[in-house]
N, CA, C and O of each residue as an XYZ file, in Angstrom:
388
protein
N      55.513    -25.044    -26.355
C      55.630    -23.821    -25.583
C      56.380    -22.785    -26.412
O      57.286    -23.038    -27.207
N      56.017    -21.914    -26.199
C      56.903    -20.215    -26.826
C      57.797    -19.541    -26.020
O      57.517    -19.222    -24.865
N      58.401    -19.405    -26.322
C      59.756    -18.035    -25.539
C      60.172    -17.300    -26.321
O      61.311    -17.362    -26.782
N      59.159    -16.308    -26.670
C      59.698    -15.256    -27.456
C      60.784    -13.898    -26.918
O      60.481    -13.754    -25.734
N      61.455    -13.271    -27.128
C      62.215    -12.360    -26.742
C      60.735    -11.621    -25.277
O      60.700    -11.686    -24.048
N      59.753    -10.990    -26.362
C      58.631    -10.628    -25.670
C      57.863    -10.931    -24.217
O      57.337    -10.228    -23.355
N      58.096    -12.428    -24.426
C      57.258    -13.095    -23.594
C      58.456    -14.205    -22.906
O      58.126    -14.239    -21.721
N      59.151    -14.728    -23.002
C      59.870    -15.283    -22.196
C      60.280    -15.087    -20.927
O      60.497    -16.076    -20.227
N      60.504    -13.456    -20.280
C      60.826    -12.872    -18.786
C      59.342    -12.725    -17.865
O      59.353    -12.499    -16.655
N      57.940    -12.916    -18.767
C      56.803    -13.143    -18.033
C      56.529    -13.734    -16.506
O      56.056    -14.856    -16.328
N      56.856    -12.913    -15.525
C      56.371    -13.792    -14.674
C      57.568    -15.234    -14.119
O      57.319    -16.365    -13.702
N      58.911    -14.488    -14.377
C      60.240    -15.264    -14.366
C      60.305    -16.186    -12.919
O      60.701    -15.553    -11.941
N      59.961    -17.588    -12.705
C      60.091    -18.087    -11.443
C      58.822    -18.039    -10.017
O      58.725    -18.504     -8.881
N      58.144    -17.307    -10.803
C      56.952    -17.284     -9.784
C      56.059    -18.078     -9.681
O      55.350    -18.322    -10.657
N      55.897    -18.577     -8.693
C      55.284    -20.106     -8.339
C      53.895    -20.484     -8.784
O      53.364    -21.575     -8.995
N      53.373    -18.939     -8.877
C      51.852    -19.751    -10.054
C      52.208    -19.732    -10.840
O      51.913    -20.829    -11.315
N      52.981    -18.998    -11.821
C      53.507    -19.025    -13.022
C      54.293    -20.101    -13.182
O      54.001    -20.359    -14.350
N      54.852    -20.687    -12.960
C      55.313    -21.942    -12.935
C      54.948    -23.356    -12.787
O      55.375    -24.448    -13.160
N      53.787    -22.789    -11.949
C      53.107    -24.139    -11.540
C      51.727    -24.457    -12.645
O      51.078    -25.495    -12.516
N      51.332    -23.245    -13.913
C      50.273    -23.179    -14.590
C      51.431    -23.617    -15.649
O      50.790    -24.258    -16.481
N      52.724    -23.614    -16.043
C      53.483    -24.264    -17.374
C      53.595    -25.483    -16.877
O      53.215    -26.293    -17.723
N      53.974    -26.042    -15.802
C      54.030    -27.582    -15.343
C      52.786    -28.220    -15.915
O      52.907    -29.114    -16.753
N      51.582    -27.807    -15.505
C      50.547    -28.295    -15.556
C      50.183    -27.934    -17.491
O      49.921    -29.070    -17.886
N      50.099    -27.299    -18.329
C      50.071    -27.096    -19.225
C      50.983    -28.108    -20.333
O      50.480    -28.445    -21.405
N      52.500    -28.579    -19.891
C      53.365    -29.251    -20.459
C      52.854    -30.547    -20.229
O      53.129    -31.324    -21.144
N      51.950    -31.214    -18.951
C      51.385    -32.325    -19.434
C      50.127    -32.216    -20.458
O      49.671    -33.288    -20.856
N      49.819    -31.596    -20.694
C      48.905    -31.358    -22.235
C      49.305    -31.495    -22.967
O      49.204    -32.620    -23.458
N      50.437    -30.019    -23.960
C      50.836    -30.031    -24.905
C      52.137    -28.910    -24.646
O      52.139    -27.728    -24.303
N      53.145    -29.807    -24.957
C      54.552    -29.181    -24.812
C      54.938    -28.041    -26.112
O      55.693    -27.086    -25.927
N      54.353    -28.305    -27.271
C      55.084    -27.603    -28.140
C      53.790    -27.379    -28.932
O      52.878    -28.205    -28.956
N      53.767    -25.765    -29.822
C      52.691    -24.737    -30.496
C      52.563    -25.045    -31.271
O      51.468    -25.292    -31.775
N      53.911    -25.222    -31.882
C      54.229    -24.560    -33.270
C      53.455    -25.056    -34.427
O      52.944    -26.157    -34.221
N      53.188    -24.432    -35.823
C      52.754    -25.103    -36.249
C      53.506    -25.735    -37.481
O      53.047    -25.715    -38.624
N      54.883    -26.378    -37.073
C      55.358    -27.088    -38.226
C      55.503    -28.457    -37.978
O      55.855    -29.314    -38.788
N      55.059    -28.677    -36.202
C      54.698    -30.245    -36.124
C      53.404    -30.161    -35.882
O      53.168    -29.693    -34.768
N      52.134    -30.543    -36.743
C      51.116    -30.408    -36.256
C      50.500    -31.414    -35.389
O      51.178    -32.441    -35.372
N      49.573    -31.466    -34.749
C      48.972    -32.674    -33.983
C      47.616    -31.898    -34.190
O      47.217    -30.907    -34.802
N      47.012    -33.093    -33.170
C      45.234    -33.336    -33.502
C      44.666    -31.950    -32.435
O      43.493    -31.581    -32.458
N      45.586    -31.391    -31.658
C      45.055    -30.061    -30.726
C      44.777    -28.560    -31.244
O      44.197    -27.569    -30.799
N      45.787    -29.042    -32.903
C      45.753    -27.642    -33.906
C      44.059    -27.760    -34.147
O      43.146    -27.026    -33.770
N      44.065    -28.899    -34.870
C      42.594    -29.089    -35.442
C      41.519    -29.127    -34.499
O      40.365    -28.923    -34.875
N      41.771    -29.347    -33.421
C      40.733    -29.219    -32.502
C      40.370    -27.695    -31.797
O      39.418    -27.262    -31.147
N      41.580    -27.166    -32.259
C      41.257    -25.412    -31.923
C      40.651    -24.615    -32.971
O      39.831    -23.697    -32.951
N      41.253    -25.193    -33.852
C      40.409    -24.670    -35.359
C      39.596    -24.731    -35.531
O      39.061    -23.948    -36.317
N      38.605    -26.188    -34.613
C      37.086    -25.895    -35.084
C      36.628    -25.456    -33.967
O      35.449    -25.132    -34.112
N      37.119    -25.240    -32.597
C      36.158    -24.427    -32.321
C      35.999    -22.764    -31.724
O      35.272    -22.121    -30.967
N      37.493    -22.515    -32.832
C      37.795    -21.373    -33.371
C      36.285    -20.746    -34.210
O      35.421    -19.886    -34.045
N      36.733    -22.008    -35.346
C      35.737    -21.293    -35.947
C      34.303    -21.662    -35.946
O      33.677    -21.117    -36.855
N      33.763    -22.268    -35.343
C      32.443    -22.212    -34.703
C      32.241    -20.813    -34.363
O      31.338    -20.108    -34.812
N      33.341    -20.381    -33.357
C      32.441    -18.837    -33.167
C      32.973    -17.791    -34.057
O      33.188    -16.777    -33.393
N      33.326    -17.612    -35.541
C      33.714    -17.310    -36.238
C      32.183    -16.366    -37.111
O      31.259    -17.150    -37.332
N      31.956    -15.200    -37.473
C      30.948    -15.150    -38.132
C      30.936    -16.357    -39.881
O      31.529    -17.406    -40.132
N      30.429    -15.912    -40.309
C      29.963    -16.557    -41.442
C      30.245    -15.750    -41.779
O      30.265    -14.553    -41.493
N      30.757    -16.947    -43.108
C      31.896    -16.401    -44.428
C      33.264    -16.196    -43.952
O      34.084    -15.754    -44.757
N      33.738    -16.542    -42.369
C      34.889    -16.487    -42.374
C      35.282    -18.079    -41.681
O      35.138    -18.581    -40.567
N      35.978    -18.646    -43.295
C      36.051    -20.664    -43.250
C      37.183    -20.753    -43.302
O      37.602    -21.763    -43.868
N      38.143    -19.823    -42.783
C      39.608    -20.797    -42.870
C      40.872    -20.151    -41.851
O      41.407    -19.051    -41.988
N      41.180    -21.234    -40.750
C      42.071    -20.616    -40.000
C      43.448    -21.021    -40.478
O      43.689    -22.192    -40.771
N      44.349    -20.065    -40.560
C      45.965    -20.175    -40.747
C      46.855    -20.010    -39.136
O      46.936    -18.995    -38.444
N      47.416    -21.306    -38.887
C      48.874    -21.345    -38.122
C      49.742    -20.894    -38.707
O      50.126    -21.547    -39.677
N      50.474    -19.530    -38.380
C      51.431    -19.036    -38.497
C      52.741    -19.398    -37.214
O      52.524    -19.684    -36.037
N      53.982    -19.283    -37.841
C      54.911    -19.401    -37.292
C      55.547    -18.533    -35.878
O      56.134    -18.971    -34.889
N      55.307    -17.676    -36.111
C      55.660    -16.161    -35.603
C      54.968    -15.277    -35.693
O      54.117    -15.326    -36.581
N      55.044    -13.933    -34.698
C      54.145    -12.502    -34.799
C      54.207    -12.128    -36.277
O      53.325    -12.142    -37.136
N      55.363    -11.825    -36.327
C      56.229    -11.423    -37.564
C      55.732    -12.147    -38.665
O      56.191    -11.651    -39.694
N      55.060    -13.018    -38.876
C      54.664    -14.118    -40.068
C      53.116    -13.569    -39.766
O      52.616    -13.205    -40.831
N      52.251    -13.408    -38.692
C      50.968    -13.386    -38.912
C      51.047    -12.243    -38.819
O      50.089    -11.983    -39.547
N      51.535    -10.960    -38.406
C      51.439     -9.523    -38.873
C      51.539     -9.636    -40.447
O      50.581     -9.292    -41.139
N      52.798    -10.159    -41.053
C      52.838    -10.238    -42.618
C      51.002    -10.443    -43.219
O      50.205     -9.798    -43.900
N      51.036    -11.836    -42.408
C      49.546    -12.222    -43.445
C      48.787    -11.475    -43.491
O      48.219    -11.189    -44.545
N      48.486    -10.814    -42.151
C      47.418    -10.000    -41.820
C      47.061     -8.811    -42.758
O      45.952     -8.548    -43.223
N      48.479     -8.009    -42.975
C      48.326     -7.018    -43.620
C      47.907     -7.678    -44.994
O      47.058     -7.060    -45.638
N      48.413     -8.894    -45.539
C      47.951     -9.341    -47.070
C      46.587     -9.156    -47.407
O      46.170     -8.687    -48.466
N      45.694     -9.683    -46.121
C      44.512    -10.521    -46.176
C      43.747     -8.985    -46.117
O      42.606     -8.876    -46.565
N      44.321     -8.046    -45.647
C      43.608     -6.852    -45.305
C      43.678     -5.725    -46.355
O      42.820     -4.845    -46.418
N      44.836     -5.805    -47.244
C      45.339     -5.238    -48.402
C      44.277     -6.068    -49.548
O      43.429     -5.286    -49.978
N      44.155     -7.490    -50.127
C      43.670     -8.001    -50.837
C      42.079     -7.938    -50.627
O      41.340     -8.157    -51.588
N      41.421     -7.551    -49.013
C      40.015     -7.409    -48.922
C      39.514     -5.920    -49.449
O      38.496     -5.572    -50.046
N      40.696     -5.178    -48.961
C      40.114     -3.348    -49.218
C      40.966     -2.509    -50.761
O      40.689     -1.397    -51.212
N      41.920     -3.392    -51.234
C      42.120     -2.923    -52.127
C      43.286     -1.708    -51.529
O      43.988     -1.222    -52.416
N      43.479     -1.303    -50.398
C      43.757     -0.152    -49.565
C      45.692     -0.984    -49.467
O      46.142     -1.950    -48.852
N      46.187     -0.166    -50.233
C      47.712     -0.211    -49.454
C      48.643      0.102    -48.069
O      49.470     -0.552    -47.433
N      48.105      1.348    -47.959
C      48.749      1.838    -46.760
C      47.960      1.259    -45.366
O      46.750      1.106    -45.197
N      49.094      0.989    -44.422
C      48.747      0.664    -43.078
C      49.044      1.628    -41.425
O      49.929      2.401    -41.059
N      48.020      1.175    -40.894
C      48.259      2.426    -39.454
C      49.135      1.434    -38.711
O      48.896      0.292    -39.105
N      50.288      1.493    -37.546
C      50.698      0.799    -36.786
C      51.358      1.734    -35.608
O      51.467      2.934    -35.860
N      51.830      1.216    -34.259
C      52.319      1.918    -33.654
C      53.568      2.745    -33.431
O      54.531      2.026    -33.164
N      53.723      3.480    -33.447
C      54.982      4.132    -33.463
C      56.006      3.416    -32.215
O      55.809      3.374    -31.001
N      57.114      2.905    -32.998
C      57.738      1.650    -31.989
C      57.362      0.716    -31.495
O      57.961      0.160    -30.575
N      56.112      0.262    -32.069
C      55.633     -1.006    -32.009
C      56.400     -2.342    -32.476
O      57.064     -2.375    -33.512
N      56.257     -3.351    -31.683
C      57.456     -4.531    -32.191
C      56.704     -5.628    -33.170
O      56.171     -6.666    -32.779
N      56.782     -5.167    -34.513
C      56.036     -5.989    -35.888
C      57.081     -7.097    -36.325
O      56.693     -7.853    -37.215
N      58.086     -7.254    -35.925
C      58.912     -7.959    -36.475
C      60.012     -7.603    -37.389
O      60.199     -6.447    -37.766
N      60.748     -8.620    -37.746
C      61.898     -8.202    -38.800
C      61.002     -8.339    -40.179
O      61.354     -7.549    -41.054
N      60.178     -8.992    -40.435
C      59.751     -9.287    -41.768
C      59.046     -7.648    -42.741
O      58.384     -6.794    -42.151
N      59.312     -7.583    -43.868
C      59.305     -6.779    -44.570
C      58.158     -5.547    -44.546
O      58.349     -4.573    -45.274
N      57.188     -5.601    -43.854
C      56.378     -4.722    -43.729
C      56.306     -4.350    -42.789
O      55.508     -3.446    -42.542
C-alpha cells in the first residue's frame, strides 16, 4: 500500500473507502518495487500486451519523483529536445528536475 503526503488524507475513514483497502490488503499489502513478487510481473505483461509495438519494457519506479525523473530522460533521449513544459506549482518532487 502507498501513503503518500498526496494521497494518504483520500477519503480519510469512510466506510467504502475503507472497506475497498480491507479487501485489497488481502491481495497484496505492499507496491513497492524493492520487494518484488509474482503480481509486479503479472501486471507487466498485461501492461504490456496493450502496449503499442515497439514499446517492450516496463520500469517500477519507486516514487512520483523517481518516475517524473525517468520520464523526462526517456523523453529527452527520444526527441533529442531538452527543455520541458510542467505545471506551474505542480508537485514533481524533490528530485532534480
Amino acid at each position: 500500500m502507498f501513503a503518500g503526503v498526496a494521497t494518504s488524507g483520500m477519503g480519510h475513514c469512510h466506510p467504502r473507502i475503507t472497506a475497498k483497502i480491507k479487501e485489497q490488503t488481502d491481495k497484496l499489502q505492499h507496491t513497492t518495487s524493492i520487494y518484488l513478487n509474482d503480481q509486479h510481473c503479472l501486471y507487466a505483461e498485461e501492461l504490456a500486451a496493450k502496449l503499442p509495438e515497439g514499446l517492450d519494457y516496463i520500469y517500477f519506479t519507486s516514487s512520483g519523483s523517481e518516475s517524473n525523473a525517468l520520464a523526462t530522460q526517456f523523453a529527452r533521449a527520444h526527441t533529442g529536445n531538452y527543455p520541458i513544459i510542467t505545471l506551474k506549482n505542480g508537485y514533481h518532487g524533490m528530485a532534480g528536475g
